[in-house]
C-alpha positions as CSV (number, residue, x, y, z in Angstrom):
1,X,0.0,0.0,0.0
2,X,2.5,2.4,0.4
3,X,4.6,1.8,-2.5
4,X,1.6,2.4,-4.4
5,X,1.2,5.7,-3.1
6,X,4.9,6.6,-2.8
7,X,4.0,5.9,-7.0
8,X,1.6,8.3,-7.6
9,X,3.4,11.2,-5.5
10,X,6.6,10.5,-8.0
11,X,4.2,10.5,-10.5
12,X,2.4,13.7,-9.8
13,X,5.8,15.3,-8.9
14,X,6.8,14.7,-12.8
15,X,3.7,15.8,-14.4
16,X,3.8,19.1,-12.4
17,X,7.2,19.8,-12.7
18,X,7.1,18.9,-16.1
19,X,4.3,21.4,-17.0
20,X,5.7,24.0,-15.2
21,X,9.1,23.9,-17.4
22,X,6.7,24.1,-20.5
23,X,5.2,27.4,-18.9
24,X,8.7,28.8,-18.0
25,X,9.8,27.9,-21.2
26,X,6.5,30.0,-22.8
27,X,7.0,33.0,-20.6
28,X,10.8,33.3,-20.9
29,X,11.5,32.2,-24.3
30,X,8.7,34.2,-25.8
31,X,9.6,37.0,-23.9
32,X,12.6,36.9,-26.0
33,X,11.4,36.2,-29.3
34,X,8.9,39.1,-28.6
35,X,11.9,41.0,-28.1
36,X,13.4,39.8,-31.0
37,X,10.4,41.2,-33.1
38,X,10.3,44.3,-31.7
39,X,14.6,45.1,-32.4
40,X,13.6,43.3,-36.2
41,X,10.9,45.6,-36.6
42,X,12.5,48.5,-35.5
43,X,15.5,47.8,-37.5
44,X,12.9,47.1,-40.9
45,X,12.0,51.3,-39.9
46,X,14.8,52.6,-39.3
47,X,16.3,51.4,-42.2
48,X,13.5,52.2,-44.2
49,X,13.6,55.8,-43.1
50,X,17.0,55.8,-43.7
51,X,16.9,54.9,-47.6
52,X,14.0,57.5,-47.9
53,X,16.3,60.3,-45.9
54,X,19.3,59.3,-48.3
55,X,17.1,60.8,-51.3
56,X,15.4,63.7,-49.8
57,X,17.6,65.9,-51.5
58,X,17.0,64.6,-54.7
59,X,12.9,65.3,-53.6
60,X,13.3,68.6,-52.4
61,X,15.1,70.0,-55.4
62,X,12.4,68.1,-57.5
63,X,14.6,65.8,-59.9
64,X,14.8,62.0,-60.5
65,X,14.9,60.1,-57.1
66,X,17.6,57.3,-57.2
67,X,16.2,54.1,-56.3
68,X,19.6,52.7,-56.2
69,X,21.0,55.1,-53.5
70,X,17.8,54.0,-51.2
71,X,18.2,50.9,-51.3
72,X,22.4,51.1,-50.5
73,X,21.3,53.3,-47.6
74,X,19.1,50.7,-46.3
75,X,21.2,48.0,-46.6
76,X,24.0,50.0,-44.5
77,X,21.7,51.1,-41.9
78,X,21.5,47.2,-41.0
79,X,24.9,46.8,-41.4
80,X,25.7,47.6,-37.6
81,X,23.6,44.3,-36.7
82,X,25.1,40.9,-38.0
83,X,22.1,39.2,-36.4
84,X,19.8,40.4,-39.1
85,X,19.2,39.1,-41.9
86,X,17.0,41.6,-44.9
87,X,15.6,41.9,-48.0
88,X,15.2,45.3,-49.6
89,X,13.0,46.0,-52.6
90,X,10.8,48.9,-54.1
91,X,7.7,48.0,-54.4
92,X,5.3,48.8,-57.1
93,X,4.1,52.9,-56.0
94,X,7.8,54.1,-55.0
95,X,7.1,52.5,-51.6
96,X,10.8,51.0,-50.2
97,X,10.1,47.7,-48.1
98,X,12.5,46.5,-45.9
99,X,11.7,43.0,-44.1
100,X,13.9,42.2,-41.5
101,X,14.5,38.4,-39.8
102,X,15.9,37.0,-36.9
103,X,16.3,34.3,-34.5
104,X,16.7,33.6,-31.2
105,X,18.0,30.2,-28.6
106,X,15.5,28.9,-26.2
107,X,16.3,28.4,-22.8
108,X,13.9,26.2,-21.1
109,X,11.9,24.6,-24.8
110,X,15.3,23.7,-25.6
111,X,14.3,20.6,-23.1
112,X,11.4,19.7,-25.3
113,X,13.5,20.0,-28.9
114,X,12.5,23.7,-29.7
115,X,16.1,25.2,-30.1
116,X,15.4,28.7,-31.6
117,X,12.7,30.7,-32.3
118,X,12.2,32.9,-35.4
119,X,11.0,36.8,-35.4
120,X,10.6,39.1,-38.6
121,X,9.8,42.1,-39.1
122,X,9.1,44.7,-41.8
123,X,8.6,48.4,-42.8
124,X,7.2,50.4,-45.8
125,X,8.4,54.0,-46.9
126,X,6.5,55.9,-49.6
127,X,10.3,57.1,-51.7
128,X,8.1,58.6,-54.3
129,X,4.8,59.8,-55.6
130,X,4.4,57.5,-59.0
């Protein structure tokens, strides 16, 4: 009789702890993959805003805006993080689009096989008026 009972304390003892690794792992790992997509969209603006600042000039005095120029000032604003990975195109409209990816390691669903976690993010800036 007690063995038996001995049994199901070890067994209840697993099934909590188990699930409460599970919610640790939800809480702390997708805090950081939230904060993951918050620096990745950020980053997507900023560098965004920085491709439409780089031809402003060009705006202001009226003449042909440089695509080209844009899209290099982009690509250097997220040159500062190697974490990021991008894709920069003009989009149909003279909008720039800057998409911005990421990923980040799990601590506690590592124990369940989850290793990373993945978090994007992306920005649109009107360059010109078609």
């Amino acid at each position: 009789m007690r063995s038996e009972r001995g049994q199901a304390v070890s067994l209840f003892l697993v099934v909590v702890t188990t699930a409460l690794l599970i919610v640790a792992g939800l809480v702390i790992d997708g805090g950081q993959q939230s904060a993951a997509t918050r620096r990745a969209h950020l980053a997507a603006a900023a560098a965004a805003r920085a491709g439409v600042d780089a031809t402003a000039s060009q705006r202001l005095a009226g003449s042909h805006v440089d695509a080209e120029l844009a899209v290099r000032a982009a690509r250097a604003s997220l040159a500062s993080d190697p974490t990021l990975e991008a894709d920069i195109s003009l989009e149909s409209g003279g909008r720039l689009r800057v998409t911005t990816r990421t990923s980040v390691p799990t601590i506690f669903l590592s124990l369940i096989g989850i290793t990373r976690l993945n978090s994007s993010g992306t920005a649109e800036a009107q360059l010109y008026r078609p």
